[in-house]
C-alpha atoms as one frame of an Amber mdcrd trajectory, in Angstrom:
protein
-103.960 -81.447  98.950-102.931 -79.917  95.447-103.947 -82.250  93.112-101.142
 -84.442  91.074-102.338 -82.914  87.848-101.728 -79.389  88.958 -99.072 -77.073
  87.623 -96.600 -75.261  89.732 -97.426 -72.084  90.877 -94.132 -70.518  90.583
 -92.265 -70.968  87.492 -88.709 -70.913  87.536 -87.134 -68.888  85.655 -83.015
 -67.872  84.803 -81.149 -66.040  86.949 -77.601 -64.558  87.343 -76.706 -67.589
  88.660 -77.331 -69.469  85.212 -75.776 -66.960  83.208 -72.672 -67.210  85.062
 -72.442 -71.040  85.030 -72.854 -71.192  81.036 -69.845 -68.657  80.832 -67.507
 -70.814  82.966 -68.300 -73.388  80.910 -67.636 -71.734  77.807 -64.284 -70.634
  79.249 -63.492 -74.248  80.134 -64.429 -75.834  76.759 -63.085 -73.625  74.048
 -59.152 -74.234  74.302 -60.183 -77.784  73.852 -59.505 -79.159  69.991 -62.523
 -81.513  68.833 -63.636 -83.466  66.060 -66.472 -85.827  65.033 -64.833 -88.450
  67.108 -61.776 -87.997  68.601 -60.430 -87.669  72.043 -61.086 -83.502  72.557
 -64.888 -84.340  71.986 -64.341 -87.521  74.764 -62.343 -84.851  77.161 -65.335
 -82.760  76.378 -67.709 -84.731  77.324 -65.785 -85.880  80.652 -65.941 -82.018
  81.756 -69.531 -81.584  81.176 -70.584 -84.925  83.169 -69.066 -82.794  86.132
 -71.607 -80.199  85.597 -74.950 -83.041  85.029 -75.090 -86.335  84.784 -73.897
 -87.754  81.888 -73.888 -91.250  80.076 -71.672 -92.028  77.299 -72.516 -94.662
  74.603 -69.883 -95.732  72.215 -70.417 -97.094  68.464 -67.462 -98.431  66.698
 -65.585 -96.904  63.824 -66.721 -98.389  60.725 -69.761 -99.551  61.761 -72.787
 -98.701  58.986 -75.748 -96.690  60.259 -78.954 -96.233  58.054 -76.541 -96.216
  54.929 -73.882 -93.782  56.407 -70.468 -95.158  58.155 -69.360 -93.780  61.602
 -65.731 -92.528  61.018 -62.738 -92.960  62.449 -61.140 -90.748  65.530 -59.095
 -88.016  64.152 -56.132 -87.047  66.229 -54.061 -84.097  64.930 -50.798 -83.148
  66.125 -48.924 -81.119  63.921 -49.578 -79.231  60.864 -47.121 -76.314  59.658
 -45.684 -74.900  56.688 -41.867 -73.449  56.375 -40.580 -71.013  53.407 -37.274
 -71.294  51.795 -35.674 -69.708  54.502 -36.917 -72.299  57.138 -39.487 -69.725
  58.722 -42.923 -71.187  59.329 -45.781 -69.427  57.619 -48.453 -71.487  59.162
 -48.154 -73.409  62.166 -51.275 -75.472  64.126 -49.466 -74.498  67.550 -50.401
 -70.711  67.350 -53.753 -71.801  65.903 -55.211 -74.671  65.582 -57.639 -74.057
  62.207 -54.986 -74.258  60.098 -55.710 -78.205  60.166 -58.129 -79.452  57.698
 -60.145 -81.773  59.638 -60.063 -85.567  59.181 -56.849 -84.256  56.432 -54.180
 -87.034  55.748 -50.566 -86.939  56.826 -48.294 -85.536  54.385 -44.590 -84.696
  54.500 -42.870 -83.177  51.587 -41.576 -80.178  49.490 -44.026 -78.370  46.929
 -43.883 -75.024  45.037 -46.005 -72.352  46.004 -48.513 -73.415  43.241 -49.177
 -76.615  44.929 -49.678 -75.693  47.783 -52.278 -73.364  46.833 -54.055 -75.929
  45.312 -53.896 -77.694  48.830 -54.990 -74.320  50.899 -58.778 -73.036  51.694
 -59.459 -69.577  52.462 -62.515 -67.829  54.192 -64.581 -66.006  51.204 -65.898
 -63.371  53.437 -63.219 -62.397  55.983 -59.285 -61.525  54.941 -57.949 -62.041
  58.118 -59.701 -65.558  59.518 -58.452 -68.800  58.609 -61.439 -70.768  57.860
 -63.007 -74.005  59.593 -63.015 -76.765  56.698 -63.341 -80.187  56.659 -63.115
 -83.824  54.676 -64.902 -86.505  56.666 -65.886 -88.937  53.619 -62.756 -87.722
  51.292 -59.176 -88.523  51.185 -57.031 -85.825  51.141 -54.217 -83.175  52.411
 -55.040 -79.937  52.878 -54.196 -76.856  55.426 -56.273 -73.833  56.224 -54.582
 -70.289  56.023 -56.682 -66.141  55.909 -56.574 -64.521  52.347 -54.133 -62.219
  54.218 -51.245 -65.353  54.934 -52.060 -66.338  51.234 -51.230 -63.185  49.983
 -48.139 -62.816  51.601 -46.607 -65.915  50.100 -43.440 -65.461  47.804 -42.931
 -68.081  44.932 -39.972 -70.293  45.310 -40.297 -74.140  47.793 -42.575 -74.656
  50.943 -41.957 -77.790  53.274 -45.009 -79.197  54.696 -45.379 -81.142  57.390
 -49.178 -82.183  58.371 -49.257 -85.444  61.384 -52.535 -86.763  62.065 -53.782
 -90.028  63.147 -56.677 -91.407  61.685 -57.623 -94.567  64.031 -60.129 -97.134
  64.573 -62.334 -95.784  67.598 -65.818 -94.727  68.583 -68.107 -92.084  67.805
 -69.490 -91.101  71.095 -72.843 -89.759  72.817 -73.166 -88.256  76.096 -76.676
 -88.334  76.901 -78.651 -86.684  80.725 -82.383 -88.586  81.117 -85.009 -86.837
  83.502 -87.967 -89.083  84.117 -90.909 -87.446  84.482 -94.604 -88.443  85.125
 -94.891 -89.420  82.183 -92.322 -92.042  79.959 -93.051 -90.107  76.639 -89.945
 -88.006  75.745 -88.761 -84.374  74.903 -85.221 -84.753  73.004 -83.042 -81.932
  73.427 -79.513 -81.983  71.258 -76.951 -79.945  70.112 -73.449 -81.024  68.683
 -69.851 -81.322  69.932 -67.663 -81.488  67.575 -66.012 -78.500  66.313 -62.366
 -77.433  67.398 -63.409 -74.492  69.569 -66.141 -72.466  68.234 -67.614 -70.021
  70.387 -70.657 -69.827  68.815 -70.627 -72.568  66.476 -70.756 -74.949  68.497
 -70.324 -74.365  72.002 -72.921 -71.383  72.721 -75.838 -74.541  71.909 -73.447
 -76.577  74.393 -73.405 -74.480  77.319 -77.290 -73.723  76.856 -78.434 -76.640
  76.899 -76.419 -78.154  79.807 -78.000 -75.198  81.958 -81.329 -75.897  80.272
 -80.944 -79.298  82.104 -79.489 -78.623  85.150 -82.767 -75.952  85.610 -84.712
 -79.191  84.762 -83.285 -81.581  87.182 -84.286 -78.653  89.575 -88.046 -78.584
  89.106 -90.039 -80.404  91.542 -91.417 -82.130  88.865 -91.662 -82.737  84.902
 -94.537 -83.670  83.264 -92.921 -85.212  80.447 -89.514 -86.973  80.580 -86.208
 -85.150  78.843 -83.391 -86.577  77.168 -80.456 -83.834  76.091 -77.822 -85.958
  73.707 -74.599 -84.502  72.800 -73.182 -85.773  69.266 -71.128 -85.085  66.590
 -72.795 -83.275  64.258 -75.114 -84.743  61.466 -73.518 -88.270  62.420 -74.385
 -88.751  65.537 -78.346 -87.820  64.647 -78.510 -90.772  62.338 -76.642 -93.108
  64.878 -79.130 -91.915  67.625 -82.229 -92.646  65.168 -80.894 -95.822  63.693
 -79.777 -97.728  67.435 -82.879 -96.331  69.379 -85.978 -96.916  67.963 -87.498
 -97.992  71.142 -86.850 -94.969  72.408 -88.187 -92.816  69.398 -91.598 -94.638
  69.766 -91.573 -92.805  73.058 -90.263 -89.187  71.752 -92.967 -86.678  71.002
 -90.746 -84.087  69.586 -87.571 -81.968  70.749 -85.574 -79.379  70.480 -81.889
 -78.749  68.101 -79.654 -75.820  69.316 -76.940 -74.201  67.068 -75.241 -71.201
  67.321 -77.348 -69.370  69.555 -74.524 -66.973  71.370 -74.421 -64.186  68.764
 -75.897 -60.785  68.760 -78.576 -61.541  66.461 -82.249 -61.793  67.933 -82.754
 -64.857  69.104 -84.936 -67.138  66.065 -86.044 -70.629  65.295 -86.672 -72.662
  61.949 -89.888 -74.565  62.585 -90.538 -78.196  61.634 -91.717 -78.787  57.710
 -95.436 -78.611  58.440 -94.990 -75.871  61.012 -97.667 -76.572  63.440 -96.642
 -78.865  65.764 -96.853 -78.187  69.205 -92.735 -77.230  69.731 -93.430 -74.432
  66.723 -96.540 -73.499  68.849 -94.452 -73.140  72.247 -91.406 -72.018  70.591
 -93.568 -68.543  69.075 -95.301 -68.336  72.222 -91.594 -67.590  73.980 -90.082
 -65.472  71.397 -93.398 -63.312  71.628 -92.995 -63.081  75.203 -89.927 -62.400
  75.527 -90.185 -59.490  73.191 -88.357 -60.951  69.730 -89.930 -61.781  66.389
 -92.299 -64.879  66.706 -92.266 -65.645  62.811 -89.992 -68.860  62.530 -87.256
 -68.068  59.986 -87.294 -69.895  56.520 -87.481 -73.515  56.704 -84.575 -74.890
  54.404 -82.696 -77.748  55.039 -79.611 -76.297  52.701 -78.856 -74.003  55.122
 -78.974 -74.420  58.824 -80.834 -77.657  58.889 -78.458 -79.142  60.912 -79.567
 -82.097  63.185 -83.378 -81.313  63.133 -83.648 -82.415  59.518 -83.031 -85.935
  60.701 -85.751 -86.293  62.786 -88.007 -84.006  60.603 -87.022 -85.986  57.597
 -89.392 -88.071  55.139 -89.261 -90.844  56.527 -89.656 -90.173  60.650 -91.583
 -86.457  60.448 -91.051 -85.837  63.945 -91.442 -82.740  65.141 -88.204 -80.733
  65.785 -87.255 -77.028  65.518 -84.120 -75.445  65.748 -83.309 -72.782  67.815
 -80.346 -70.133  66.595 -79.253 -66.493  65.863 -77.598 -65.405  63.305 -77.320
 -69.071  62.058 -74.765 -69.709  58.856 -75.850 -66.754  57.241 -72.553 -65.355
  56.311 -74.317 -61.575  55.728 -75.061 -62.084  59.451 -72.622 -63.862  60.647
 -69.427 -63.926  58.892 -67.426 -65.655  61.772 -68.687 -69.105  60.744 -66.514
 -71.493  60.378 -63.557 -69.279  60.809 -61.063 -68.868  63.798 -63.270 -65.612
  64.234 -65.692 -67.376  66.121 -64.326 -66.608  69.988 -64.765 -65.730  73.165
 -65.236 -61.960  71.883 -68.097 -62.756  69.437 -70.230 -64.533  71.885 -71.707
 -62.785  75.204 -73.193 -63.781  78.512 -75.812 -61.830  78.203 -76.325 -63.304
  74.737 -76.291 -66.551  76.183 -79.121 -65.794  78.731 -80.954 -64.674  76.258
 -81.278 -67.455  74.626 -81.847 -69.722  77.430 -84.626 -67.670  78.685 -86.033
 -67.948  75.334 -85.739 -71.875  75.169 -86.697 -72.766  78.981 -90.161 -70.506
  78.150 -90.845 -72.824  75.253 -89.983 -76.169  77.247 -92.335 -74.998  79.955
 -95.083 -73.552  77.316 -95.386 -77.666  76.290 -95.198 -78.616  79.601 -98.039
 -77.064  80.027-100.295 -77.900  77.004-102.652 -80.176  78.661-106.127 -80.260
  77.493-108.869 -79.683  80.524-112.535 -80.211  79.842-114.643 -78.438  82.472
-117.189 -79.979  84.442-119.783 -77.116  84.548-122.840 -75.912  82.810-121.866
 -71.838  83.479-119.190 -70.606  84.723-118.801 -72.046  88.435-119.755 -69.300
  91.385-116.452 -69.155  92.530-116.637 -67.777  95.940-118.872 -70.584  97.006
-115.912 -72.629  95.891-113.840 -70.056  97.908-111.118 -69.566  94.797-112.549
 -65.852  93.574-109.221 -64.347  92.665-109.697 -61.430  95.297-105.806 -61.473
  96.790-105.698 -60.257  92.882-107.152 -57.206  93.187-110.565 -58.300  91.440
-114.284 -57.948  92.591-116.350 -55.395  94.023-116.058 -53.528  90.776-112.251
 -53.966  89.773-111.004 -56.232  87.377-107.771 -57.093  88.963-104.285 -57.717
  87.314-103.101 -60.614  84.867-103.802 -63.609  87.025-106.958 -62.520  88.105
-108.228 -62.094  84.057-106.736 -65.543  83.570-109.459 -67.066  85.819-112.053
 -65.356  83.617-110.756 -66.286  80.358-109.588 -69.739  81.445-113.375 -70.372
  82.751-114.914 -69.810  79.611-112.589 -71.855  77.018-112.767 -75.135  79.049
-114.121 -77.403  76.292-112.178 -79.930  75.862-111.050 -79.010  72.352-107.635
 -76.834  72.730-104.664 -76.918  75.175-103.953 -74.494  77.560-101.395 -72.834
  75.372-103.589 -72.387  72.306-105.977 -70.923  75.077-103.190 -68.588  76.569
-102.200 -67.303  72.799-105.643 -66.986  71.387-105.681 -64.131  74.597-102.577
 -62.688  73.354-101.436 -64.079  77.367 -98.133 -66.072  78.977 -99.426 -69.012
  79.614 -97.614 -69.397  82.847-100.437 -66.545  84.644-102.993 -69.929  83.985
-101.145 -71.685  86.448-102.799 -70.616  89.283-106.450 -71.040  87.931-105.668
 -73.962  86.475-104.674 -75.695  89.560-107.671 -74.052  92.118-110.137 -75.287
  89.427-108.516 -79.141  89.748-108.406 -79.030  93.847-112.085 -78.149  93.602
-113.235 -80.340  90.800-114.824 -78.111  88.514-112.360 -79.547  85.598-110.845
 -82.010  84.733-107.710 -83.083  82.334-108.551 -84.866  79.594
């Protein structure tokens, strides 16, 4: 009998198959208008729980949360501007980022130099109308490219902006694996921008097929929790209503943005040598990207990690992106740029290839002390790696050098993926060693 403590032999990995379900996904959500709370981030969520299973806490609107207050539900339903001659310069029906999110209702007749004072622009692109926002300000506003802008004559504008801001609930949707073990691995991205390709749905769509792989395996060592929140928010409502569960949470993952064309990168936690930074170089090296974790700053691109990673918690928590906000890179962001034509399913795969490596890299940091003087004879034990291609004077591929290696660092005093990347090896190839020197007893886990 394979011993309990023994890894899989076979790792899973992506397939077509994955790739295919995140795109279908991505085509489903992105017509969808959302906000921080509203009821295209509830629809959202309803459509994803078809994919996994999905719970759904609510918090009331209002409702203070470690000093911050969880807004109200933002329903838009008409913004548009009309000229003198009653023709409509900017309408939210032919595109919806016109609307300044969480903007007030207004209704009334200004000259064009008011409502300039009342439009944002993209700085970097002439022809997007930018992604802005006012969650904790009241205000009008609209949205409009540099291009629209320009094209205004002076004279009247009528503007007409409805939106509903209501009493409601900021909402969660979370999917819990058990594993073996009750300590947790947090997985989260956010919800909450009105489509967004990229920013934010690329992080959605990977991370639902993260955990459907998950629910797949035939087992988990640790347990996994993916949350889907608005962003920023619905970090500090997670932290400040489930402390019980935090006790349990030995680190996680954040996803933004990771659909682009940019190699595929992660900003480490603030010390930078936790296990997930560990895990998360180990699968960028093996999958052939850069393995150096991008510049940790929490101005830009912090994003929900920094809540968790913060002074006062310090757990452990990367975030995994691309080109990330960095308008040099990525000039899309926040901007009605940011479609189905900038993000990629190969992109996509990428990523998740990239991310499901690193999950299963600290899934299998356990720390085996071995119960031998020298290395065992292994033929006596009958486990010499000869269906390998080693002995009688070969040395046999991968696997069979990962029995040599693996027999030699068994001290007790580093896991199995500092062994694997102090050999410069994946540390899936230890499986099988790993798990013939358990059945036979020659080590043990400590």
């Amino acid at each position: 009998m394979v011993n309990a403590e023994a890894p899989e032999t076979a790792p899973i990995r992506p397939t077509g198959i994955n790739r295919d379900s995140m795109w279908s996904l991505m085509e489903e959500l992105f017509p969808r208008y959302r906000a921080l709370c509203g009821p295209g981030f509830k629809d959202s969520l309803e459509r994803i729980g078809q994919r996994i299973s999905l719970t759904v806490d609510e918090f009331p609107s209002g409702e203070e949360v470690l000093g911050w207050r969880i807004p109200k539900e933002f329903v838009p339903k008409a913004a548009w501007v009309e000229d003198s001659q009653g023709r409509r310069v900017f309408d939210f029906e032919h595109e919806s980022y016109h609307m300044l999110l969480y903007g007030q209702p207004f209704d009334g007749e200004v000259s064009l130099a008011e409502l300039l004072e009342h439009i944002e622009t993209h700085s970097h692109l002439e022809g997007a109308v930018p992604l802005r926002q006012t969650y904790y300000r009241d205000r009008w506003g609209l949205c409009a490219s540099k291009k629209q802008v320009a094209d205004l004559k002076p004279g009247k504008y009528r503007v007409h902006i409805d939106t509903a801001l209501t009493d409601g609930h900021l909402r969660i949707g979370e999917c819990y694996l058990p594993g073996e073990s009750d300590q947790e691995v947090l997985i989260n991205t956010y919800l909450c921008h009105p489509k967004g390709a990229n920013d934010n749905l690329s992080s959605v769509v990977v991370a639902v097929e993260v955990f459907r792989m998950l629910a797949a395996l035939p087992r988990r060592r640790y347990s996994y929790r993916l949350a889907l929140w608005p962003e920023s928010i619905g970090a500090i409502t997670y932290i400040a209503k489930h402390g019980d569960r935090l006790a349990k949470t030995i680190g996680g993952y954040s996803l933004m943005m990771v659909g682009d064309a940019a190699p595929v990168a992660f900003t480490g936690t603030y010390r930078g040598n936790s296990l997930f930074d560990r895990a998360a170089r180990h699968a960028l090296r093996h999958n052939g990207w850069p393995d150096a974790p991008l510049p940790y700053s929490r101005w830009k691109g912090g994003s929900d990690a920094m809540h968790f990673d913060s002074a006062g918690m310090r757990m452990p928590f990367c975030t995994w992106q691309r080109g990330g906000p960095e308008l040099s890179v990525y000039p899309a962001y926040h901007s009605s740029d940011d479609d189905l034509t900038l993000v990629r399913p190969e992109n996509l795969f990428e990523t998740l290839c990239v991310v499901w490596d690193a999950l299963m890299a600290v899934e299998r940091a356990n720390t085996y002390q071995a119960n031998y003087t020298v290395d065992p004879f292994l033929t006596k034990h009958g486990i010499f790696p000869f269906q390998h291609g080693a002995g009688d004077g070969k040395h046999g591929n991968d696997v069979a050098r990962a029995y040599f290696e693996l027999m030699g660092a068994l001290d007790g005093t580093q896991d199995l993926l500092a062994i694997a990347d102090h050999y410069g090896m994946p540390v899936h190839l230890f499986d099988e060693p790993v798990q013939k020197l358990l059945e036979k007893g020659l080590i043990k886990r400590k």
